[in-house]
Structure formats: C-alpha cells, structure tokens
MARKE-972616 format. One record per residue: z, x negated, y negated of N, C-alpha, C, O in turn; residue in one letter. Coordinates in steps of 0.05 Angstrom, whole numbers, padded with zeros to 5 digits, always signed. Each point is the difference from the previous one (the first is absolute). Example, Ala and Ser with C-alpha at 12.3 -4.5 7.8 and 13.67 -1.06 7.14 Angstrom:
BEGIN
+00156-00264+00114+00000+00018-00024+00000-00018-00024+00013-00021+00000A
-00027+00028-00021+00001-00016-00024+00014+00015-00022+00004-00010-00022S
END
This chain:
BEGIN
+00000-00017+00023+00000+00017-00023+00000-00018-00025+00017-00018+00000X
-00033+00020-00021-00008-00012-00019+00022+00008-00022+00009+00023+00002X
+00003-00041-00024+00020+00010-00013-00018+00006-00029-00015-00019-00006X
+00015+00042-00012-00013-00002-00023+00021+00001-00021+00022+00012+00000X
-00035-00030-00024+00017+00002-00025-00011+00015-00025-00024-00002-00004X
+00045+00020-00017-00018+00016-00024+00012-00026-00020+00021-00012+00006X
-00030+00006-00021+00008-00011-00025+00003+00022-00023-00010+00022+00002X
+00028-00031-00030-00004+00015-00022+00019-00010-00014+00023-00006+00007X
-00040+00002-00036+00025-00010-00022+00015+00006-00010+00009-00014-00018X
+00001+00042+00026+00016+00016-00014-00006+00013-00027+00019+00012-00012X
-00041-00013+00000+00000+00008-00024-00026+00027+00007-00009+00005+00022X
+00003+00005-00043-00023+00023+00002-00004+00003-00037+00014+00007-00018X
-00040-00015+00020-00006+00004-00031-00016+00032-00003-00014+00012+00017X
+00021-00007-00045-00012+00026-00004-00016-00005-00027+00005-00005-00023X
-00026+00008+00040-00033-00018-00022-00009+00035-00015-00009+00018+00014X
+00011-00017-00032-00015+00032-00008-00031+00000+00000-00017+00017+00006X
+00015-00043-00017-00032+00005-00006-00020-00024+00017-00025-00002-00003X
+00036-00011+00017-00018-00020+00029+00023-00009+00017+00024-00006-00001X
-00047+00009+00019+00015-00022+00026-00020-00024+00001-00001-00018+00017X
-00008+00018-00029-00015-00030+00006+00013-00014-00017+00013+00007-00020X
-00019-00037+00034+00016-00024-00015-00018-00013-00023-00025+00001+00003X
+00033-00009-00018-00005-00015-00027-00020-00015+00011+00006-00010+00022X
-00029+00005-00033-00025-00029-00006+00005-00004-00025-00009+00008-00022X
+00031-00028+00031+00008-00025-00019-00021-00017+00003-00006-00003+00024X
-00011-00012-00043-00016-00023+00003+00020-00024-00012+00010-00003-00022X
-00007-00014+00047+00010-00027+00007-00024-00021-00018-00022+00009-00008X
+00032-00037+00004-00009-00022-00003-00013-00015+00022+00013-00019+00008X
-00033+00023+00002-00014-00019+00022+00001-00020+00009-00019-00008+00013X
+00047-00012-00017+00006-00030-00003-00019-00025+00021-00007-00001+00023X
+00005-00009-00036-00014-00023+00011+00011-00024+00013-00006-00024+00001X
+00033+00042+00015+00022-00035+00002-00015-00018+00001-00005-00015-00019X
-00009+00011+00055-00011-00020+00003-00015-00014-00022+00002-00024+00003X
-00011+00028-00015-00019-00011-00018+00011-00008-00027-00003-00024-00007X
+00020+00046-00013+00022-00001-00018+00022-00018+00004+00002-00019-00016X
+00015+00020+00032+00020-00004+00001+00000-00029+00019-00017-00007+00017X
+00046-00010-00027+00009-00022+00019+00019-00013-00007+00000-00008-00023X
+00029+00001+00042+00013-00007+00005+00010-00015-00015-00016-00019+00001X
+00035+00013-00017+00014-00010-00024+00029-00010-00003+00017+00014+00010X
-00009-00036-00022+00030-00004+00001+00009+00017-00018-00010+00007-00022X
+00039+00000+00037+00008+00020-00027+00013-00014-00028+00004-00024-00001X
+00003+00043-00021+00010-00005-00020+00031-00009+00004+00012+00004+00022X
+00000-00018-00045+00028-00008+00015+00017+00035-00008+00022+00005+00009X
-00034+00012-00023+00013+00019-00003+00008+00025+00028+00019+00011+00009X
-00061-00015-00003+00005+00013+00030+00015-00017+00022+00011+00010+00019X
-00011-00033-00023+00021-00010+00023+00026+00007-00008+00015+00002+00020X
-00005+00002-00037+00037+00006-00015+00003+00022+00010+00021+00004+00012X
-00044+00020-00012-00007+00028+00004+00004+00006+00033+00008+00021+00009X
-00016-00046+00009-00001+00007+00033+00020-00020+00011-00001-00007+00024X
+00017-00002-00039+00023-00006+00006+00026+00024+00011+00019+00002+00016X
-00030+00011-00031+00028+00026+00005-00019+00020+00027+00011+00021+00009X
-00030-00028-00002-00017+00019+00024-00005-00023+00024-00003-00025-00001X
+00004+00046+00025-00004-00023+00029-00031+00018+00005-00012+00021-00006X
+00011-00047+00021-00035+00005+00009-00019-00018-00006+00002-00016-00019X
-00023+00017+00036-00024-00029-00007-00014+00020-00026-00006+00023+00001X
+00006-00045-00024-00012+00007-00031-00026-00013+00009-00002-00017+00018X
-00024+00031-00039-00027-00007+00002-00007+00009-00032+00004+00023-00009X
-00017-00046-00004-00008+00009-00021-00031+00002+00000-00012-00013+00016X
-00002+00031-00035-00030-00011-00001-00005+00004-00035+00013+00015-00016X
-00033-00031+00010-00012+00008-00029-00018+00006-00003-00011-00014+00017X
-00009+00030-00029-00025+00011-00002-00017-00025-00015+00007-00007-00023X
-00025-00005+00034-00014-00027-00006-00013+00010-00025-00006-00018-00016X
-00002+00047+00009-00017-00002-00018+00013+00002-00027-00009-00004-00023X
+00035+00013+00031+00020+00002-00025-00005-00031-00021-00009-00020+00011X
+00015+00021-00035+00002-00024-00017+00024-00005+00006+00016+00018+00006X
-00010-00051-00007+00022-00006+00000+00038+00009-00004+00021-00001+00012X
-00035+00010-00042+00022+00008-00019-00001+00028+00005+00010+00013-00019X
-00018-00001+00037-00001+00031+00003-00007+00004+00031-00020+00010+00011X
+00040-00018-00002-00004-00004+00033+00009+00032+00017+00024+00007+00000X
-00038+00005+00010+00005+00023+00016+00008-00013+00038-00017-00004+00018X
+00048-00001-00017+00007+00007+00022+00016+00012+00017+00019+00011-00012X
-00018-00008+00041+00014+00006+00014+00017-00010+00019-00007-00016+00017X
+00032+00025-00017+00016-00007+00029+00003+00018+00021+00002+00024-00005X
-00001-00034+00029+00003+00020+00014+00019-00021+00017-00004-00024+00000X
+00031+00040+00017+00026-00012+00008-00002+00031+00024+00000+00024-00004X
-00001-00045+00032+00018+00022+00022+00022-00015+00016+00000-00024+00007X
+00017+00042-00005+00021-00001+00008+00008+00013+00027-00017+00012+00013X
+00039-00014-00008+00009+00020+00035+00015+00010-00019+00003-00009-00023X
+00011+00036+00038+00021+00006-00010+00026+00012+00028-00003+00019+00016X
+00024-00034-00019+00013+00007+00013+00012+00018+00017+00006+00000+00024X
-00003+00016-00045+00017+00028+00004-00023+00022-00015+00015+00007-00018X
-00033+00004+00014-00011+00029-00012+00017+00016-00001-00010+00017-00015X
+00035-00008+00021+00023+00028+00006+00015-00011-00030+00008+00015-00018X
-00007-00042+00020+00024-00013-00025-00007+00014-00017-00025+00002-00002X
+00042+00014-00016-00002+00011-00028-00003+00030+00008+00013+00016-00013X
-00026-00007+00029-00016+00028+00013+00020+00025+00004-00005+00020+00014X
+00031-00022-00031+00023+00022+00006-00020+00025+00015+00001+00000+00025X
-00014+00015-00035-00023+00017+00006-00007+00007+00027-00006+00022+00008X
+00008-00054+00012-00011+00014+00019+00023-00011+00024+00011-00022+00004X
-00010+00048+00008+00029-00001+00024-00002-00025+00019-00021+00000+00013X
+00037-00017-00009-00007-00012+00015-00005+00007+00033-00011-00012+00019X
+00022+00031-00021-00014+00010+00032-00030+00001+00004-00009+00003+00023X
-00012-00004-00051-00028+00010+00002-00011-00029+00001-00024-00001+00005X
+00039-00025-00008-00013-00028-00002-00015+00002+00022+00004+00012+00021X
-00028-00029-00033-00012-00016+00026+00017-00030+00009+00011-00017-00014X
-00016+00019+00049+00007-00026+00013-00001-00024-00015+00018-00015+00003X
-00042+00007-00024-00003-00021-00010+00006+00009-00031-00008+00021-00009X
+00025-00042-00006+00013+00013-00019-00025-00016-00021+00000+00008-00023X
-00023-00033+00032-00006-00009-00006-00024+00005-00030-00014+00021-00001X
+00014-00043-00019-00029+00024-00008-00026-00025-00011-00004-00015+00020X
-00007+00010-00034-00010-00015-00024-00006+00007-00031+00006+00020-00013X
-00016-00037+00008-00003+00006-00034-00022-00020-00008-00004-00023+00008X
-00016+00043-00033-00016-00015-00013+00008-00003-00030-00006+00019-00015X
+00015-00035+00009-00001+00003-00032-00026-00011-00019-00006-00023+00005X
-00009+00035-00025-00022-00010-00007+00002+00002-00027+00010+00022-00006X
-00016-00039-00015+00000-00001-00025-00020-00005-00019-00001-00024-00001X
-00017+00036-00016-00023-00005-00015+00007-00014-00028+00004+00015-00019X
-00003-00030+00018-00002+00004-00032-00016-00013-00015-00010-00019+00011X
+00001+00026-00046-00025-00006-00014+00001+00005-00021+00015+00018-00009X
-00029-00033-00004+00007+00002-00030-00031+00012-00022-00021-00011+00003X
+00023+00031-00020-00019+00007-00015+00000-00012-00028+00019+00004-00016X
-00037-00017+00012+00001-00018-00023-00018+00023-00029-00024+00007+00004X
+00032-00001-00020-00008+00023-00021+00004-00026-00024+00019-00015-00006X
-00051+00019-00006-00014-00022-00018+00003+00014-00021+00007+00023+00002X
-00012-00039-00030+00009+00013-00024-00031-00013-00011-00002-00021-00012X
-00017+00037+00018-00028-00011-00005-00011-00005-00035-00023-00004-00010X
+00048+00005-00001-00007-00007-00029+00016-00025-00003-00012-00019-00010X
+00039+00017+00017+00013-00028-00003-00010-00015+00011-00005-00022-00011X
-00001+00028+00045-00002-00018+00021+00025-00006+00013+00000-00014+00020X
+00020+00022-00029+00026+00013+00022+00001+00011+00022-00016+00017+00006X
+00036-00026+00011+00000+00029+00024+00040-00005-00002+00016-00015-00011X
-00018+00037+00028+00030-00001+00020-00002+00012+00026-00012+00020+00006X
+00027-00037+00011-00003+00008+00030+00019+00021+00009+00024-00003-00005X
-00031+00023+00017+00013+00011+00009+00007+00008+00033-00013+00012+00017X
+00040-00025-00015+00004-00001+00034+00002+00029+00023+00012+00020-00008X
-00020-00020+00025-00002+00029+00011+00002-00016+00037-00014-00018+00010X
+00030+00032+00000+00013+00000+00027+00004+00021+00021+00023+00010-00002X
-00033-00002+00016+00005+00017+00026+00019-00004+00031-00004-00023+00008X
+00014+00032+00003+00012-00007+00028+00007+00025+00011+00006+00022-00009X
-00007-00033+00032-00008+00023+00022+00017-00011+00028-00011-00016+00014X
+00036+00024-00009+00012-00013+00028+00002+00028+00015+00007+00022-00007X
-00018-00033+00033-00008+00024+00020+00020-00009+00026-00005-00021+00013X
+00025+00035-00008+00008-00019+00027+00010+00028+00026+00014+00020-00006X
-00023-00027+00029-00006+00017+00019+00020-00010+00029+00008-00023+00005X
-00003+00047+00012+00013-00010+00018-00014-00015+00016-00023-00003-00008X
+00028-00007+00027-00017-00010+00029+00001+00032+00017+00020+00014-00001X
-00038-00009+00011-00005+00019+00014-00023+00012+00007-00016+00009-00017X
+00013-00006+00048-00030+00009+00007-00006+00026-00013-00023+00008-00001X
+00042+00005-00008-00004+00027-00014-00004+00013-00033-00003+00020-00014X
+00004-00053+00014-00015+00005-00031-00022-00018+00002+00000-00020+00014X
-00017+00027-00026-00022-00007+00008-00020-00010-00028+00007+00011-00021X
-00027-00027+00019-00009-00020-00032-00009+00029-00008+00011+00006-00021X
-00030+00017+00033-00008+00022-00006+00034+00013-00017+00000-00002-00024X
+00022+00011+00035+00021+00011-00016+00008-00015-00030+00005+00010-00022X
-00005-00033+00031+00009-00017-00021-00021-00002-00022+00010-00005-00022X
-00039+00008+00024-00019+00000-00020+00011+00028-00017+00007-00001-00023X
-00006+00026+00041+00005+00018-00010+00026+00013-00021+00003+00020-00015X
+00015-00044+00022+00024+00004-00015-00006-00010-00031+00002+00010-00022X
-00011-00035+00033-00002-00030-00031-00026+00021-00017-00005-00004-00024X
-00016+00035+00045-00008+00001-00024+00009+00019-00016-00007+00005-00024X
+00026+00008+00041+00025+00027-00013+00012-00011-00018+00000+00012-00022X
+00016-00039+00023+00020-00013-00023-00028-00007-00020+00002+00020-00014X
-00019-00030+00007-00011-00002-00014-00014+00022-00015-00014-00009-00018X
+00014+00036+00021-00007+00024-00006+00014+00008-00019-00008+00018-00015X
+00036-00032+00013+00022+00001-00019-00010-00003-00036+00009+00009-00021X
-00036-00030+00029-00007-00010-00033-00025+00020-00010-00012+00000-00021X
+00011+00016+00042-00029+00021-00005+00010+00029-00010-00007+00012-00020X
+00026-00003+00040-00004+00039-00005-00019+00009+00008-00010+00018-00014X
-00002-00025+00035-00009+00030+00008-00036-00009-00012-00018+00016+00004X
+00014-00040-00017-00029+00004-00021-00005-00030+00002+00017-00017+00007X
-00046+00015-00015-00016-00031-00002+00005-00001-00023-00017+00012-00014X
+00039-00025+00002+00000+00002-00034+00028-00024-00006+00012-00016+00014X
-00012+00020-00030+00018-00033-00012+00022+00022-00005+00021-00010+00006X
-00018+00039-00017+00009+00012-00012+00046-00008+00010+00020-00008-00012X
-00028+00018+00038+00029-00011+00007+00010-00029-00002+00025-00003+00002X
-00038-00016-00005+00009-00025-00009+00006-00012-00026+00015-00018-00007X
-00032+00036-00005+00005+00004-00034+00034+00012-00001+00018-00011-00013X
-00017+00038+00033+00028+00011-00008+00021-00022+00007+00018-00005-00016X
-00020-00011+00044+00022-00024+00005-00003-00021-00016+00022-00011-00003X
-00043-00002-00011+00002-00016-00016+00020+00013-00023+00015-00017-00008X
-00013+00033+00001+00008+00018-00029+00026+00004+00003+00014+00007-00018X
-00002-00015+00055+00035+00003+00003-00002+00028+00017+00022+00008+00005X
-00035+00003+00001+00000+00024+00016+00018-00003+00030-00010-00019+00013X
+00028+00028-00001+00013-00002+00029+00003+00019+00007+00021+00003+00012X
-00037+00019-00014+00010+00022+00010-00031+00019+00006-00018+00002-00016X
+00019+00011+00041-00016+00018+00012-00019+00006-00019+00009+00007-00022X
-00033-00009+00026-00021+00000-00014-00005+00041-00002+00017+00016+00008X
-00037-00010-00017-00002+00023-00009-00034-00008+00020-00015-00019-00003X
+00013+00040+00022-00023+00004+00007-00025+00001-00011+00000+00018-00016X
-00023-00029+00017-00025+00010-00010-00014+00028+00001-00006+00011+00021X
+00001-00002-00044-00015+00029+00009-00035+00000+00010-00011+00022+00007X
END
C-alpha cells in the first residue's frame, strides 16, 4: 500500500478581481558574462564577521570603477529551524530539525549628474533577500519558489506597478488597501 501526502500552507487568499499571478518583467542578467568574482570591501568583510557561512562576492565588470554594482551571496546550515518557532508545537517537528540558508545582497549606486555644473552625487541603494528552508524531502525547490514569490508580492499589492513601494518607501507598515 502506497502512502500519499496533501500539502498546504495554511493560508487562502481572497483575490476579488484575478487569480492569475503577476507578469512582473525581471532583469535578464547576464552573470556569466557580467559578472566576476571579487575581493571584498574591508567594510563587507566587518559586515560577515557577525554571519557563518562560505561568503562569495561578485562585481558586475561593466560597472565603472567608482560605481561598482555588486553582489554577495553567503549559505549557511542551520542548526535548529524550530529555534525561535514558539508557533509550531513541537509534537508537529520533523525528525530532522535541520535546515539551510541563502543570504544574498545587491548593492549599487546611481550616480545623478548636474549637466550644467558638471557635478554629480552618488546615491547608494541596497537589497537582501535571506531565504532559509528546512532539510526535507517534503518541501520541495517547486514549494520554496512559490513561497520567496508570495514574500515578495509584499512590494506589489495585487498589481505590476511601483505603486506599493512608493507607499513603503513613504514609512507605510501596515496592510495595504486592495487594488480596484
């Protein structure tokens, strides 16, 4: 007798006006080609001092010097997944309490010219994204795509539009107001 499993994340969204998901258009990156392997800054090393895990930096080759677009990316194990988890009974753990972690960090600078002086000023701009998952045959890279793209749905509402990131840039923390 074959044993079957249901999955479910516990949540149920109530979409009024689609069930289809967002076509967000992404950046097409060019790692291979863009990007390569770099010593870090002594700042990012001060910065992965306080984090465990093999660190990897890269810089975007086509960047100018003085306006360098890069990334780290740092994985780690993680010991315990339950640690911190008041939430979930420990009677429901899995056998392996085990999990990992990606931590990934963008950052880049927009340089805005003052085309009459010949001035600029740089302005620094940073992203990060740590995803960390249990060990388990029952979660699966398919669930986990689908979560990282639920938490990131957070900067949208519901729309292909900047509009909700405008509201969190502006100090907004609180439940967005649906799109009509």
């Amino acid at each position: 007798m074959s044993v079957t499993y249901t999955k479910s994340w516990g949540w149920t969204d109530t979409v009024p006006f689609s069930t289809d998901p967002l076509a967000i258009n992404l950046y097409d990156l060019s790692y291979k080609a863009d990007f390569a392997p770099v010593a870090p800054t002594q700042s990012e090393l001060d910065e992965t001092k306080r984090t465990r895990g093999s660190h990897d930096w890269y810089g975007n080759v086509t960047s100018p010097t003085d306006q360098p677009e890069r990334i780290r990316v740092t994985r780690s194990k993680i010991a315990n997944m339950y640690a911190n988890r008041d939430e979930i009974n420990p009677a429901y753990w899995a056998p392996s309490k085990e999990g990992g972690k990606i931590f990934y960090r963008t950052t880049d600078i927009m340089r805005v010219w003052n085309d009459t002086t010949g001035t600029w000023v740089d302005l620094p701009v940073a992203a990060t994204t740590s995803l960390s998952w249990i060990y388990s045959p029952f979660l699966t890279d398919d669930d986990v795509f689908a979560f990282i793209k639920r938490h990131q749905s957070w900067l949208y509402n519901g729309a292909d539009t900047k509009a909700r990131l405008v509201e969190l840039m502006k100090g907004a923390n609180t439940l967005p107001d649906r799109p009509s």
